[in-house]
C-alpha positions in Angstrom: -5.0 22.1 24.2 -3.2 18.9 23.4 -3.3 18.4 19.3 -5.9 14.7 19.2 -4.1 13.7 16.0 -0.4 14.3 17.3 -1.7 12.1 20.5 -2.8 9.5 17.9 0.2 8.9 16.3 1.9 9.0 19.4 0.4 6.1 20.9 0.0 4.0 17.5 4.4 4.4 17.4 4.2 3.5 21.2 2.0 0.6 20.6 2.0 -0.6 16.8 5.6 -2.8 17.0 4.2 -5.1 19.5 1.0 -5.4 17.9 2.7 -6.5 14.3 4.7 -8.2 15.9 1.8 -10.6 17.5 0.0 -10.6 14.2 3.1 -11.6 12.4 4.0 -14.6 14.7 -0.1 -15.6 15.0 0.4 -15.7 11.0 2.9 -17.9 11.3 1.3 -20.2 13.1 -1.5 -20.2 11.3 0.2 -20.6 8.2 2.3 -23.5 9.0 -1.2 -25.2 10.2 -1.8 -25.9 7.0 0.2 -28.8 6.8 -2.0 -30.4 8.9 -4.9 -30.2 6.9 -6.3 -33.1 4.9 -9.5 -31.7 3.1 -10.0 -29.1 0.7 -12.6 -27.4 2.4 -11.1 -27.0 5.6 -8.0 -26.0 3.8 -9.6 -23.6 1.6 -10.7 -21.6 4.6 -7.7 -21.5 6.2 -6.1 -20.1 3.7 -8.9 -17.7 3.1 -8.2 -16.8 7.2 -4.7 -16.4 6.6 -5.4 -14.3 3.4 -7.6 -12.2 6.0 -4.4 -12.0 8.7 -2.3 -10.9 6.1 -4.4 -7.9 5.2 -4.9 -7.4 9.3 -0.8 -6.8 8.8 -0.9 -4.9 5.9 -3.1 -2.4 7.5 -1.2 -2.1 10.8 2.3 -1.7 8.8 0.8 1.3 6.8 -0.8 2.8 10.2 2.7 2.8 11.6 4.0 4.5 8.7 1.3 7.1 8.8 2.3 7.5 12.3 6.0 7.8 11.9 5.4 10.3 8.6 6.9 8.4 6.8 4.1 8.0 4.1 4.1 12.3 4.0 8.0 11.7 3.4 7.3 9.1 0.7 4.8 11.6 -1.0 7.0 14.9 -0.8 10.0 12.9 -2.4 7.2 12.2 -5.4 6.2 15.1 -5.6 9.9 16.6 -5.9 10.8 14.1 -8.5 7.8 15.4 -10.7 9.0 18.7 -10.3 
């Protein structure tokens, strides 16, 4: 039987560089959107939605490193060091 987890990360490395990439450039746009805005309120929460995107990033680039292994790599070389 196929391993679900090795499947996972499979598919998240497959799919995960076009899907930051999206989020990045929709942030972007967002972001310079602000420019146009004239009232605090309406600027207020867009930058609270941009605050919001920029977490929606932050969570895909650290599922991407889970599925690479790279976060097990960055947690070995830790521990070695405190060796």
């Amino acid at each position: 039987m196929d391993d679900p987890v090795a499947t996972l990360r499979a598919e998240l490395l497959r799919d995960l560089p076009g899907d930051i990439k999206r989020v990045r450039n929709a942030y972007r746009r967002a972001a310079q959107q602000a420019a146009l805005l004239r009232e605090a309120k309406d600027f207020t929460a867009h930058q609270a939605a941009c605050k919001a995107g920029l977490g929606h990033l932050e969570i895909l680039i650290k599922l991407l490193r889970w599925a690479s292994g790279a976060e097990n790599e960055a947690l070995s070389g830790k521990a070695k060091e405190g060796e």
